[in-house]
Structures are given as structure tokens and as C-alpha cells.
N, C-alpha and C positions, 0 to 999 in steps of 0.2 A: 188399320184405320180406314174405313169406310166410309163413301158420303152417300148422300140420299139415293136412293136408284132414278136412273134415267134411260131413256129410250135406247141410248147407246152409249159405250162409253169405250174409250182410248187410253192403255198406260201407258205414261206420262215415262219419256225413256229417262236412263241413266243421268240428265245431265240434272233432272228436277231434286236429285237425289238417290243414295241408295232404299230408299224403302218404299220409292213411289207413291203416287196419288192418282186415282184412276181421275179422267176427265178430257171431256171433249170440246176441245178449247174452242168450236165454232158455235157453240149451245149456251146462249146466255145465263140460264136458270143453273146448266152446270157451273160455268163461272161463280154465279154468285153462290153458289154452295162452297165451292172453293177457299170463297173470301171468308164463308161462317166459319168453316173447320177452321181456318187457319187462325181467324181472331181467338175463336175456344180452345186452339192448341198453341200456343206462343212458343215452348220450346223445343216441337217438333216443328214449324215453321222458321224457327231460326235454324235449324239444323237443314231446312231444305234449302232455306234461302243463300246461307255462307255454303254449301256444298255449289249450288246453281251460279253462283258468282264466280267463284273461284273458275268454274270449267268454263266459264263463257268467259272470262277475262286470259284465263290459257288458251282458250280457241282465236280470240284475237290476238293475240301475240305469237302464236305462230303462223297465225295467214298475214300479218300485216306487219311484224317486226322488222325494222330497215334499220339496225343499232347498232352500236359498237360497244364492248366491255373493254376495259385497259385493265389486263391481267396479269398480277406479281407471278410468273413462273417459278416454283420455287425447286430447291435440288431435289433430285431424287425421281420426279417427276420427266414423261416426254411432253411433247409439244399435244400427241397423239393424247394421252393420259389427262392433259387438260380439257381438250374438247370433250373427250368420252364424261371424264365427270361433271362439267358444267351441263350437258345433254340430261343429265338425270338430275342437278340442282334445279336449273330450267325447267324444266319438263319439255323441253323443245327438241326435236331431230337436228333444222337445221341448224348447224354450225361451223367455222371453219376457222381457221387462225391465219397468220399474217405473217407469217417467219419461221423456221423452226429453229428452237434452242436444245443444245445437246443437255440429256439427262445430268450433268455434273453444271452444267453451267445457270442462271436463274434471272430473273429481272421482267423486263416488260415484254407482253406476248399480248399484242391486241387481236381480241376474238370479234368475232363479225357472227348477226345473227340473222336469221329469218333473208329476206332478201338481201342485206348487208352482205351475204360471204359474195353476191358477186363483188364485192371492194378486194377485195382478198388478195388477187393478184395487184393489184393496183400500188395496195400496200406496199407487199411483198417488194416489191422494186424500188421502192425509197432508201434514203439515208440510214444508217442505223450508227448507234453512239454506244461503244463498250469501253465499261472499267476493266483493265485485264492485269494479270498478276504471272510473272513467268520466273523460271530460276536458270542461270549458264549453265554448263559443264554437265549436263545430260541431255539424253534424247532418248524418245518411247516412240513405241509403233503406234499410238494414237495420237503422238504429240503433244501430250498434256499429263500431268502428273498421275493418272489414276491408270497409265498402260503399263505397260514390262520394258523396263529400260535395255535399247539396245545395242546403248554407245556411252561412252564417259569422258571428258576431257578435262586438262591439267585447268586452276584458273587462270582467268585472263589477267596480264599484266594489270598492272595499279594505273598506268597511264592510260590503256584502252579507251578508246574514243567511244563509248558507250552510247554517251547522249547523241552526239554527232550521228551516229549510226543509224541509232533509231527514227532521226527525223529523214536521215536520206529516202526511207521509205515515202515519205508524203508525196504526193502524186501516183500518177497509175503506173501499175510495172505488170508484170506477167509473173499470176503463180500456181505452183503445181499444186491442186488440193490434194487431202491429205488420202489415204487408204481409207482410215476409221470415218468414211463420210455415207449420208445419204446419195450420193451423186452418182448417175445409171452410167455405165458403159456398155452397150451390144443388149439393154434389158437389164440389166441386174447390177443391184447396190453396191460400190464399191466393197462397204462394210462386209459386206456377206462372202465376196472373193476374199478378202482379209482374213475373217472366220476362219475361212479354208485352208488358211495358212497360201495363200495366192497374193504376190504384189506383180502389177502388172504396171506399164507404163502410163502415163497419165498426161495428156496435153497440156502445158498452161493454159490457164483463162487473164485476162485480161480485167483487174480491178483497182478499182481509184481510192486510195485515204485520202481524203479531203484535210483531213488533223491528227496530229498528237499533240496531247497535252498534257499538263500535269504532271510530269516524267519525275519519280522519284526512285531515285539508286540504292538500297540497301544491299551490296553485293553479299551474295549472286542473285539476290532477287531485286526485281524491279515491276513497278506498276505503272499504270498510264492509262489514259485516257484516248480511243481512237473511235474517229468519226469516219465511217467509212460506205463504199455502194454495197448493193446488194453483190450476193456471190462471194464475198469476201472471207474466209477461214480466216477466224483469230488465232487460232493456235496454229497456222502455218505461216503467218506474221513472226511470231514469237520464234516458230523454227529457224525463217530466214535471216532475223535478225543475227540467231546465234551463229549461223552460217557463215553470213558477211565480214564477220568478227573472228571467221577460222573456230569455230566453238561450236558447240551445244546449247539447245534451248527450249523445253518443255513448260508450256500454262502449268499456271498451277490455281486460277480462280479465273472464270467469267462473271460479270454481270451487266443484262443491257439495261442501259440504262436512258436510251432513248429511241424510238422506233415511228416513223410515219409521224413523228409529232404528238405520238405519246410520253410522256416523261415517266418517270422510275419514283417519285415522290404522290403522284395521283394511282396510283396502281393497286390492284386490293388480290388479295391471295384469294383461293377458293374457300377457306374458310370465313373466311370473312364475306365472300359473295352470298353463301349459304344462310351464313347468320340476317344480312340484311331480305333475303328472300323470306324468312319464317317470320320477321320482324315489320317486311312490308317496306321498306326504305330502300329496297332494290334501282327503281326508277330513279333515285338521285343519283347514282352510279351509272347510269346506260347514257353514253352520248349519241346524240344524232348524228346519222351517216352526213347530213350535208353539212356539216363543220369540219370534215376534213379537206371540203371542196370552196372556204370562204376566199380565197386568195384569186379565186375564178368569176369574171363577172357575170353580175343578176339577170335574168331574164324572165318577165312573167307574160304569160300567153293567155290572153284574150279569152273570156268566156263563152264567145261563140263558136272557136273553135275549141273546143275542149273534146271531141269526138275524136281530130286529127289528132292531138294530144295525147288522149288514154290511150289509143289505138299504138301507140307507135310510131306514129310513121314521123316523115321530115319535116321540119317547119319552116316556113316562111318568114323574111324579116316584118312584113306588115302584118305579122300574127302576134306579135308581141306590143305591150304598151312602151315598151323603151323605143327609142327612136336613133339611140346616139350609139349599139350595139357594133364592138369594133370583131370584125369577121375573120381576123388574125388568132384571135383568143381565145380559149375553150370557155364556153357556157355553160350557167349550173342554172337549170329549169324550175320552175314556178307554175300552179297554176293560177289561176285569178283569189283562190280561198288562201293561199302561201304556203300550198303542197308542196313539197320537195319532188321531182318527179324525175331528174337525171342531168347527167352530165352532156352536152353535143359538141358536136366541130360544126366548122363549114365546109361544104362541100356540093361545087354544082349549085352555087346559089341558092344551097338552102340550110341548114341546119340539121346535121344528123345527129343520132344521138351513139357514143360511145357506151354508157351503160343506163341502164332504163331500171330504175330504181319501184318503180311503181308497181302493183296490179295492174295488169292490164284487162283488156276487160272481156274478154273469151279467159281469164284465169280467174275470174271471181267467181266464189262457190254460194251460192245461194244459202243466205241463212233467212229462214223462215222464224222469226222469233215474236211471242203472243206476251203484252207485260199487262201483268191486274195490277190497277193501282188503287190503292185506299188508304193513304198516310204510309207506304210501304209498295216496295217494287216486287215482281217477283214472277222471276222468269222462266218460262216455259216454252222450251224447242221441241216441234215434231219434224 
């Protein structure tokens, strides 16, 4: 498909579509050549036009995505395995998650996208809330029912103080994680010395259950509800429990079911991410990064400094329209338009910023974009 000849002409790259249109988007008479083909071809112009949409609606979303997804983890799955496949759902690079859940276990795993993964660690250190499901009178090298049992005990008396037991854990204790973990010793994953048939000594770490709850006893199994800090193994929970108790005790079900203030009832699987991506309902699903920072007071910064702003640097209390900003508290930043732009402290009488959510503006890529319009848009990038 050819248009009239002209002095010069430029193929129109990839994003105008794949079958191209030559044309020199600075040459008016080309333009309007442009506009003829396309009126006289209507459904090779739709086909240019939903291809051109589509790649400039994916070009902004990966330069400018600052979102969060609340993703159902489901079994069988790593935490690793979710990222990699939403990267291809997406069409996005960046990604990162928020926690890692072991392959048997499933529930809520908030991903972070585009500038969001810097939230990532931030997450990662919050509360977390698991349904857990354990059985007495065994124990596994991985601590949870799907390893090689390497110990068996008689049952516990009918009297055994069960429930009592399981709440003494609430508050902080010191615990050994387990072999089958992610966690480095000297470089290399505990898991992998494991493999090796290697168990090596292992430090306590120090971590807090805030709660159990829910505690229901169908001996030898029992379930419950624990709300607990980051660092925390559930299945070395469940070991200790059966310890304290002179016994045995291996998981036999995780699910989180609440994470940074994501809950387990808004959570959507990857199938279902997929489905609302081809369906275009995706956007109802993405929350904004700065809703996990509402609890943090507002601050919006003046449009004259908007340069100090993009730029990064620290701000001033009379840079902001608030007046009543109390300098004890961490700040969630605004620009005068009610950009989201980051989080700061104070520091040195001024306002720094702990993560800087924005472009800044030595990182913005230059988009050179030319739209014809005549009852219809239609975009063309050189």
C-alpha cells in the first residue's frame, strides 16, 4: 500500500504497525495523503491504529508504572515463577514481589511493578497473617508434610495442654530456621547445603507473633491463625510447638492470607490476571503505590518549586502549601497537579526523601510523538 510520491519519504517504524506506511511526518501534503489512504482503507487503518495503541499504551506503562497487583499465589508455584509469568502477562521487565511463599504453600503475594518494586523491601518487612494446618507425632527434614519423615512419637496424653502451649508462643522468642530455607549462610542457601545431604548449625533469629487465633484441635491435627513479623518460618512454629510439648510436629497446609495490608479475599490468581489483560479490565485490579502510604501525612509542594521537586533533592518546610506539617512523622509527597512523588523524613531541617517514586528528570526518555487528527487519532513515533 502506497501513497502518492513525495520529495522524500520515512518508514513509519514498528509501532505505526506491522506492515508500515511510508511518510514524512514533517511534510504537510504527506500528512494529508495519509489522512486519504486511511479514510479509503478503514480496515487496514484499524489494524494500524489498535496495533499503535496497544505499543504506546505498553510503552507508557513500563516507563511510568508505579502499581501494586495483590496476587493469589497458588500451590505448585515459586514466588520466582510468579514474577516470571506475569513479566510475559504484562508485557513488562520490571517486576518484583513482596515476600517469598514456599512452593507447597499459597495465598497473598503483592507484586510491585514498574517503579513500585522500589516498595518491595518496604513491604517485605511488615506484618504478615497465616492460616496454618500442622499434625503431632512426626517430624520431616523440611518440616512440613511433603519431606521424608525423620522422627515419630507416641500420642500426646488426652490432658496435654495443647491450646495453652500454642499461645505461650505469642510474643517474640528466638528461632532456629529451618535447613529447607532460602536463608544464605557464608553465600549459599541453606536449602542447597540440605540437598547435599549437609545440616549445619544455624543461629536463632529473633521474631515477634503478634497473635493466634482461631485455634481448632482435631487431634493430631490442628489449625490456626498466626499473625506474625517478617522473618518468621511457619513451619518451624509448628516444629516448636511439638517440641515444647516433648513431641513431634510437621505443617501440613499454608495459606497467607494477609500481607502489608493486602487481604487473601481481593487477591486474583494469574489466570485470572491474564483473562482481565485480553479483556482490558486489568486497571481495575492495579492499585496505587501511594495507598499503602495513607496512614502517613499529606504534603503538597508548591509549583514554583517543582524543579527542587522532580530533581530530588530535599525540601523545605515553606515549600509546601501545609503549614501545620508535624516534622516527627514521615511524609507522603504531592506535587501541586496531586502527583504521587514519594515518601521523606526530616532531617537537618529539611525533608528528605526515603523513596522517590517518580521519574525524575535526567531519567525521562524523550518521546517524540506526531497525532493526525480527523474524527480519529492516530499515532505515529519516529
Amino acid at each position: 500500500m502506497e501513497l502518492p510520491s513525495s520529495p522524500q519519504h520515512f518508514r513509519m517504524p514498528e509501532i505505526a504497525g506491522p506492515e508500515g506506511i511510508l511518510v514524512n511526518p514533517f511534510e504537510p501534503e504527506e500528512i494529508a495523503s495519509a489522512l486519504l489512504h486511511l479514510e479509503e482503507n478503514a480496515e487496514f487503518y484499524q489494524s494500524q491504529t489498535a496495533y499503535g495503541l496497544e505499543r504506546v499504551r505498553r510503552f507508557s506503562w513500563e516507563n511510568t508504572a508505579r502499581e501494586i497487583l495483590n496476587i493469589y499465589k497458588e500451590k505448585d508455584f515459586t514466588s520466582h515463577d510468579v514474577v516470571a509469568k506475569l513479566r510475559g502477562i504484562l508485557r513488562q521487565k520490571k517486576i518484583g514481589h513482596t515476600g517469598t511463599l514456599d512452593p507447597n504453600a499459597e495465598g497473598v503475594l503483592p507484586v510491585c511493578l514498574g517503579k513500585g518494586t522500589k516498595l518491595c523491601d518496604m513491604l517485605t518487612g511488615t506484618k504478615k497473617q497465616y492460616k496454618v494446618s500442622f499434625v503431632f507425632e512426626k517430624e520431616t527434614d523440611t518440616e512440613d508434610i511433603w519431606g521424608t519423615v525423620t522422627k515419630t512419637h507416641e500420642p500426646l496424653k488426652q490432658d496435654a495442654p495443647i491450646k495453652d502451649t500454642i499461645l505461650s508462643f505469642v510474643g517474640e522468642y528466638d528461632q532456629v530456621p529451618p535447613m529447607y530455607s532460602a536463608k544464605k549462610i557464608n553465600g549459599k542457601k541453606l536449602y542447597e547445603l540440605a540437598r547435599e545431604g549437609k545440616i549445619i548449625e544455624r543461629k536463632p533469629e529473633r521474631i515477634r507473633i503478634y497473635d493466634i487465633s482461631d485455634i481448632e484441635i482435631s487431634y493430631p491435627e490442628v489449625t490456626m491463625t498466626v499473625t506474625c513479623s517478617k522473618g518468621t518460618y511457619i513451619r518451624s512454629l509448628c516444629r516448636d510447638i511439638g517440641h515444647k510439648l516433648q513431641n513431634g510436629a510437621c505443617m501440613t497446609k499454608l495459606v497467607r492470607t494477609r500481607s502489608s495490608g493486602f487481604q487473601l479475599e481481593y487477591a486474583h490468581t494469574l489466570s485470572e490476571i491474564e483473562e482481565a489483560v485480553k479483556t482490558g479490565k486489568i486497571e481495575e485490579w492495579i492499585i496505587p503505590i501511594e495507598k499503602v502510604f495513607l496512614k502517613y501525612q499529606k504534603g503538597t509542594v508548591k509549583k514554583n518549586y517543582d524543579k527542587v521537586l522532580f530533581n530530588g533533592n530535599p525540601l523545605k518546610k515553606e515549600m509546601f502549601y501545609e503549614i501545620d506539617l508535624d516534622i516527627t512523622k514521615k511524609l507522603r509527597v504531592y506535587d501541586e497537579s496531586e502527583q504521587f512523588i514519594g515518601i521523606y523524613y526530616w532531617k537537618k531541617n529539611m525533608f528528605f526523601q526515603i523513596r522517590f517514586f517518580m521519574t525524575t528528570t535526567n531519567e525521562r526518555k524523550p518521546w517524540n510523538t506526531f497525532i493526525i487528527q480527523n474524527n480519529f487519532n492516530f499515532i505515529i513515533q519516529w
